[in-house]
C-alpha positions as CSV (number, residue, x, y, z in Angstrom):
1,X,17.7,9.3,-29.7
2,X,15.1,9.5,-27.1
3,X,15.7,8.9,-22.9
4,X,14.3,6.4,-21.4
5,X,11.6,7.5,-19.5
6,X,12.1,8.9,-16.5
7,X,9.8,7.5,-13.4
8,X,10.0,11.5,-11.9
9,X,7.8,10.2,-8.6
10,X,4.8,7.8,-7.2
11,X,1.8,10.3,-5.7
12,X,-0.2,9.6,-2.8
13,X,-4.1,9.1,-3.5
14,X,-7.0,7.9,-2.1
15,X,-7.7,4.0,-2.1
16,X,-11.0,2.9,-3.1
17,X,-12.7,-0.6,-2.4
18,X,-16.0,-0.5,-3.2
19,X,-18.3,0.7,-5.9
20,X,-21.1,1.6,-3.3
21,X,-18.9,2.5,-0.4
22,X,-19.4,6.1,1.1
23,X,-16.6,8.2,-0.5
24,X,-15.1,11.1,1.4
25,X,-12.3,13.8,-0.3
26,X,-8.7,12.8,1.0
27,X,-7.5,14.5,4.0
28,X,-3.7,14.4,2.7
29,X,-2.7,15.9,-0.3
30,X,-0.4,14.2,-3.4
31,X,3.7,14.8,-3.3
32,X,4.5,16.7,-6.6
33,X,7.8,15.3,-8.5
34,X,10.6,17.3,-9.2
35,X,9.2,18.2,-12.6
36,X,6.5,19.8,-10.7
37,X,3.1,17.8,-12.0
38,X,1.1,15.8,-9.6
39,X,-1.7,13.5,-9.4
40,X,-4.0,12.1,-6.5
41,X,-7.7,10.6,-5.6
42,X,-10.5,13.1,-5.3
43,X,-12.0,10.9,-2.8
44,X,-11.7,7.9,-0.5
45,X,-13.9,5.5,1.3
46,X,-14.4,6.9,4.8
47,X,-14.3,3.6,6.1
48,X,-10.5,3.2,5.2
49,X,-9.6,6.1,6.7
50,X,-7.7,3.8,9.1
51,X,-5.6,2.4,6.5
52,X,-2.2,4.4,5.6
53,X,-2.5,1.8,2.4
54,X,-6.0,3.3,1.5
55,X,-4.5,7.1,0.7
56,X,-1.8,5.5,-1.4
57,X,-3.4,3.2,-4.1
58,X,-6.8,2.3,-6.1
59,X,-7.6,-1.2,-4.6
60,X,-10.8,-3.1,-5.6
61,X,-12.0,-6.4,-5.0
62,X,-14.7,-6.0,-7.9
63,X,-17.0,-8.8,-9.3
64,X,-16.9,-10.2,-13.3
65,X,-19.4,-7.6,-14.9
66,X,-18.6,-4.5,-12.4
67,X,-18.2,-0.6,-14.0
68,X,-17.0,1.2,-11.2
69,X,-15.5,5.4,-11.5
70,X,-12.8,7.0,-9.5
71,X,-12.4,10.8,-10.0
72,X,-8.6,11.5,-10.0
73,X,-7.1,15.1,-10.4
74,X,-3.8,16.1,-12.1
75,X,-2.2,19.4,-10.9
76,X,0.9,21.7,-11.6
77,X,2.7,23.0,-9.2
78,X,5.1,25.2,-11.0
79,X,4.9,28.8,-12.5
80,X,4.6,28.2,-16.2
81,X,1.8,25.9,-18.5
82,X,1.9,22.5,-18.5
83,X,1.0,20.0,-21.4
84,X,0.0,16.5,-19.4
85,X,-0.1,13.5,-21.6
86,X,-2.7,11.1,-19.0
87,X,-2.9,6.8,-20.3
88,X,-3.1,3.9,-18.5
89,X,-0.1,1.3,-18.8
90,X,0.4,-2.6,-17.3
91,X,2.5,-3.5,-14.1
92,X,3.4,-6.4,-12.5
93,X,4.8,-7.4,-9.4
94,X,7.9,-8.7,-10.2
95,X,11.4,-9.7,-8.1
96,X,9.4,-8.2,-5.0
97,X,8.8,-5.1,-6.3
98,X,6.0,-3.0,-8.2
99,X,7.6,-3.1,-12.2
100,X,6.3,-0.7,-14.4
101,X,6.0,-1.4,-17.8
102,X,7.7,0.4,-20.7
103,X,6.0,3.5,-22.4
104,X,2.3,2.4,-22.9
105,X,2.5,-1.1,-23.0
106,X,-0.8,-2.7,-22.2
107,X,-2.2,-5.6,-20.1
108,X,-5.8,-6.9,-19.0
109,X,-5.8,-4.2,-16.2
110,X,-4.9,-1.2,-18.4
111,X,-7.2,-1.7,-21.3
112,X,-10.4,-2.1,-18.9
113,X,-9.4,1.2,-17.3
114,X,-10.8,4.6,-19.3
115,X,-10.3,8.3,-19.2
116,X,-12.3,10.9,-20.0
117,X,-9.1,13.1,-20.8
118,X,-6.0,12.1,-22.8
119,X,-4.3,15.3,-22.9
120,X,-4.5,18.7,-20.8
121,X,-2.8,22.0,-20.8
122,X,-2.6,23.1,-17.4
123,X,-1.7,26.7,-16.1
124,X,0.5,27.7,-13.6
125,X,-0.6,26.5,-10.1
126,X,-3.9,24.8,-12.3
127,X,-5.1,21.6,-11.4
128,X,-7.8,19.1,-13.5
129,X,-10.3,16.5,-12.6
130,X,-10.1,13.0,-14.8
131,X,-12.4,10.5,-14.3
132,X,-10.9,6.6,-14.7
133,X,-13.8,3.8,-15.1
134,X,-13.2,0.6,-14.5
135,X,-14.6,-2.1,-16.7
136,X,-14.8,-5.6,-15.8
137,X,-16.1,-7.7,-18.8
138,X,-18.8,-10.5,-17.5
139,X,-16.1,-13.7,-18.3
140,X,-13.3,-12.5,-16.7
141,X,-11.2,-14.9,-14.6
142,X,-10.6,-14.4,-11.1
143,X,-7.1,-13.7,-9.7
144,X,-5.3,-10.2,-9.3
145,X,-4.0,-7.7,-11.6
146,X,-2.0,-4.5,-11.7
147,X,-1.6,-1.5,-13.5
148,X,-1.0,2.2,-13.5
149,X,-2.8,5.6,-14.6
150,X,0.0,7.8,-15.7
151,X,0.7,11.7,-16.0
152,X,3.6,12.5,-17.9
153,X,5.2,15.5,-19.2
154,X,8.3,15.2,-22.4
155,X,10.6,18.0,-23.2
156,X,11.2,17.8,-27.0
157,X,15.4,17.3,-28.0
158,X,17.1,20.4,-28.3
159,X,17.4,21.9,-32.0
160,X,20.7,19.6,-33.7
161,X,20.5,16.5,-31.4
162,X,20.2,15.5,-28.3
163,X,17.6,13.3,-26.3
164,X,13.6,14.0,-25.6
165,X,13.1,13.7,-21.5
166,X,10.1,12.4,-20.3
167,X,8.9,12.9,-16.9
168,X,5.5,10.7,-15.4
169,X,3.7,10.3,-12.0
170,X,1.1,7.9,-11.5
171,X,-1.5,5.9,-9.1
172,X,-1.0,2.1,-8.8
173,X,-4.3,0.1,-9.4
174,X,-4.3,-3.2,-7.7
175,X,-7.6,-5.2,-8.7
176,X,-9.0,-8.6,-7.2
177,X,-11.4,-10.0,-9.2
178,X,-14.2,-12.7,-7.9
179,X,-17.6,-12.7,-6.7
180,X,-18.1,-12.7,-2.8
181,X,-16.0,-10.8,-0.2
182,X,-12.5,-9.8,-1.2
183,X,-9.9,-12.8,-0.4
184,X,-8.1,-12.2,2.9
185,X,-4.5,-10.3,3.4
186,X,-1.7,-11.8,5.4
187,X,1.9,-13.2,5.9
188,X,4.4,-14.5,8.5
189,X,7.7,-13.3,9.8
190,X,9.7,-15.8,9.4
191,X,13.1,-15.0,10.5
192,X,15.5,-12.1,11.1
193,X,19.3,-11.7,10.5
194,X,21.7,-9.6,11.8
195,X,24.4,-7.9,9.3
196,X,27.0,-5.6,9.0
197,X,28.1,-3.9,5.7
198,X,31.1,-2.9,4.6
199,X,30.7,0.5,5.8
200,X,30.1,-0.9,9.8
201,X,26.3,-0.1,9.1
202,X,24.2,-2.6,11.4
203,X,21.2,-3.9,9.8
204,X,18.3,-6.2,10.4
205,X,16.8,-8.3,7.5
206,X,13.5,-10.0,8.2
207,X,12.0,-12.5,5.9
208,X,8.7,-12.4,5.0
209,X,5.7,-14.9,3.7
210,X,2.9,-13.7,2.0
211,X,0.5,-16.2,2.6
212,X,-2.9,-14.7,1.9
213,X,-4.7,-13.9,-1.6
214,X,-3.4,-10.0,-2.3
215,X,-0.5,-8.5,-3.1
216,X,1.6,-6.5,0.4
217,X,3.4,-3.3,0.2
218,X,5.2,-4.0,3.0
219,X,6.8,-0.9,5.7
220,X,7.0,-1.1,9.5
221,X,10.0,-0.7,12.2
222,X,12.7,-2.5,14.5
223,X,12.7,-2.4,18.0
224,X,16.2,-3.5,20.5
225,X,16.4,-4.0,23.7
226,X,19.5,-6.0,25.6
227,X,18.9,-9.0,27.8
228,X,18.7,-7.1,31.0
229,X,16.2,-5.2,30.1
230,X,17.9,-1.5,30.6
231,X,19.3,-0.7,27.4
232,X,17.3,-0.5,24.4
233,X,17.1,1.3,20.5
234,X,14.5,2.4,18.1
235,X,12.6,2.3,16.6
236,X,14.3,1.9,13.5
237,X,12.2,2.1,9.8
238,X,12.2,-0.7,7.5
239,X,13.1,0.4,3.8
240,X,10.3,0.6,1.8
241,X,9.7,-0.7,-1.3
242,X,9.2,-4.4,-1.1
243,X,5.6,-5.3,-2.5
244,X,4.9,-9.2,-2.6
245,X,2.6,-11.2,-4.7
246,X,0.1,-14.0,-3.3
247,X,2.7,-17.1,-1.9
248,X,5.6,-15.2,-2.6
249,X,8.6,-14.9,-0.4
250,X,11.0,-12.1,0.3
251,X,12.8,-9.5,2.5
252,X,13.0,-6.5,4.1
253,X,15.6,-4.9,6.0
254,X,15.6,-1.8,8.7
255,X,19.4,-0.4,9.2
256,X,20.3,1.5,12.2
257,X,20.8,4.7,12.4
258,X,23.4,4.6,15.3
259,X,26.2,2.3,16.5
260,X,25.3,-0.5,18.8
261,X,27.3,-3.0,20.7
262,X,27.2,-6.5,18.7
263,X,24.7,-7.8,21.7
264,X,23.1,-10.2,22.0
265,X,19.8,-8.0,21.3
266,X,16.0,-8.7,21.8
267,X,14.7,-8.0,17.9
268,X,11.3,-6.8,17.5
269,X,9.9,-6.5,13.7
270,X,6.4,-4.6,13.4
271,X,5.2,-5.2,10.1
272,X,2.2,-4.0,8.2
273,X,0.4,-3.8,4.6
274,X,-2.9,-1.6,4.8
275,X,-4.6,-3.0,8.2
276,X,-2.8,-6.5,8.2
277,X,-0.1,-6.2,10.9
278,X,2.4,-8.7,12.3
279,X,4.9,-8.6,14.9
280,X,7.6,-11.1,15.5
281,X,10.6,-11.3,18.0
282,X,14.2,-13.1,17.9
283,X,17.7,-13.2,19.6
284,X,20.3,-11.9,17.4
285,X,23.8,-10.8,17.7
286,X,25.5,-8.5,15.2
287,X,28.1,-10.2,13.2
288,X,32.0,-8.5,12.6
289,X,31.1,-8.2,9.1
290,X,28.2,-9.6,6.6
291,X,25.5,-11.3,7.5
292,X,25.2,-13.7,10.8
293,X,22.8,-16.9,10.6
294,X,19.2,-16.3,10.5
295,X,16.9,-16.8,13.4
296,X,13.8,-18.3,13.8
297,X,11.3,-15.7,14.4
298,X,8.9,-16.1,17.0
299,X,5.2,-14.7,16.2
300,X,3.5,-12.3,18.2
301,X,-0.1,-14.2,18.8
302,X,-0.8,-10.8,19.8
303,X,-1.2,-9.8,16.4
304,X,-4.1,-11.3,15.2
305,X,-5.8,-10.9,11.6
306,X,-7.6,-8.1,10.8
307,X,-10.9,-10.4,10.7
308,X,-10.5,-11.4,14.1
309,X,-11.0,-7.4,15.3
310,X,-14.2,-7.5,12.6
311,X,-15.6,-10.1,14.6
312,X,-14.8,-9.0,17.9
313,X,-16.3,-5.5,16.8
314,X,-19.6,-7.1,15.4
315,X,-20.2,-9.3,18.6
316,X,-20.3,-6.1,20.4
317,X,-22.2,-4.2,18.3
318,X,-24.9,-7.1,18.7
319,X,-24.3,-6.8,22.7
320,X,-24.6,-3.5,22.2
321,X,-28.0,-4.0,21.0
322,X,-29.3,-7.5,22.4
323,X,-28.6,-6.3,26.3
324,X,-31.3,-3.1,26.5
325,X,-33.6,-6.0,25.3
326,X,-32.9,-8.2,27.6
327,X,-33.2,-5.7,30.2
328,X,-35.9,-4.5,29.2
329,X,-37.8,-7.7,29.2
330,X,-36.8,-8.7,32.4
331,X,-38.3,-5.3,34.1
332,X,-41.7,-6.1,32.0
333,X,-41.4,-9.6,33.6
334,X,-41.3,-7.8,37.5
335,X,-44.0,-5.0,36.6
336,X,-47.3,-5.9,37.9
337,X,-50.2,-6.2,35.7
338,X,-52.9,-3.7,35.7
339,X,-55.6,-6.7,34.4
């Protein structure tokens, strides 16, 4: 009989979005599972060093036709050899969340992706580099896709019976594929709900719209403060762990970490996926027990796109440049001439 495999941890790496971009080495290293193997990025655009999102996943927006390499590094944190079995497998994003597939099932994603190493012994403390290309073929259909570079490790059954344990860490890919600039990230806060579990935990569920062209991993916090003003709590983390596909709908909830009165309270929800961040704000009141009605949340305007700060950057760039001209041609315009 053989365990199921074991999903022993997700590991930090470096994001990459562009086949030409400037690549820098991450400045954060990869959490090791408990079975002590890792694996991260070698290197990260430096332009994304803004974006939490960018040392966590491989994310491309990449063109039908595209090869593109990212230099990943598996590692062993332990005091004895390690035999790593490295493959790519499919994923989806499924019931709001990242689902892994089973063993080495394949999709589209996973059979374009190559190693250059299938297997590696690693000593004690060792680490290896494996390089991943990315193939695009020249007809392939636009839209997103999903999968996963693995390292796993399996402990054989013990002698007479028993079960084989597998252990496996591994980088999420999330791939856009068109021709132009990558489609545009966003979503709405829709509402927020008060509730109370069985335990007298308080929590505050906020539903969320993903209404732009990728796929959110979603994490952010909840601010309270009272009527008057002079009383407020937080900020409190949202759970993690809720990724949405394009035009899908779903929740996330941050719970209290002490007791509050039942209000009413001033809800803030901060909200964010890479460098698209939303705020949103409601009146709630904390029910006896379950959940109270849901709220209309009201949009922070305040929280404009992530395109909107482009812009605003590149218009001062260009005044940046177009106002020592202008000065400049206004002094040449007073200066006398020598003819």
């Amino acid at each position: 009989m053989r365990l199921p495999t074991i999903v022993a941890g997700l590991l930090v790496a470096g994001m990459l979005t562009s086949a030409a971009g400037t690549l820098d080495r991450p400045a954060q290293a990869a959490r090791s599972s408990a079975s002590g193997i890792g694996i991260r990025l070698l290197e990260a655009p430096v332009a994304a060093r803004a974006d939490k999102r960018a040392w966590t996943y491989i994310i491309d927006h990449l063109a039908p036709g595209t090869v593109i390499h990212r230099r990943v590094e598996v590692f062993n944190t332990t005091g004895s050899p390690k035999q790593l079995s490295i493959y790519t497998a499919a994923a989806q994003i499924s019931d709001r969340k990242f689902q892994f597939a089973v063993d080495h099932t394949a999709n589209e994603l996973s059979t374009w992706t190559t190693l250059d190493r299938h297997e590696v012994i690693l000593a004690p403390q060792g680490r290896s580099p494996v390089i991943a290309t990315i193939t695009v073929p020249d007809d392939a259909a636009p839209g997103e896709r999903y999968a996963m570079i693995w390292a796993e490790t399996a402990k054989a059954a013990p002698p007479g019976g028993g079960v084989a344990q597998i252990n496996r860490v591994g980088i999420r890919l999330y791939l856009d594929v068109g021709r132009g600039n990558p489609p545009a990230s966003d979503f709405t806060i829709d509402s927020l709900t008060a509730q109370r579990s069985p335990d007298g935990r308080q929590a505050v569920l906020a539903q969320v719209h993903n209404t732009g062209a990728r796929a959110l991993d979603l994490s952010g916090d909840l601010k309270l403060t009272n009527d008057s003003g002079n009383l407020s709590a937080g900020p409190f983390k949202v759970q993690t762990g809720t990724t949405l596909a394009p035009g899908d709908i779903g929740s996330v909830t941050a719970t209290l970490t002490e007791q509050l009165p039942d209000g009413p309270w001033r809800a803030r929800m901060r909200l964010e996926s890479g460098l698209t961040k939303r705020t949103a704000e409601a009146t709630i009141r904390f029910p006896a027990a379950g959940s109270a009605q849901a709220v209309k949340a009201e949009m922070d305007t305040g929280s404009y796109p992530v395109v909107a700060l482009v812009i605003g950057v590149a218009l001062a760039a260009l005044a940046a440049i177009t106002f020592p001209l202008i000065q400049r041609r206004r002094r040449s315009r007073r200066e006398p001439s020598n003819a």
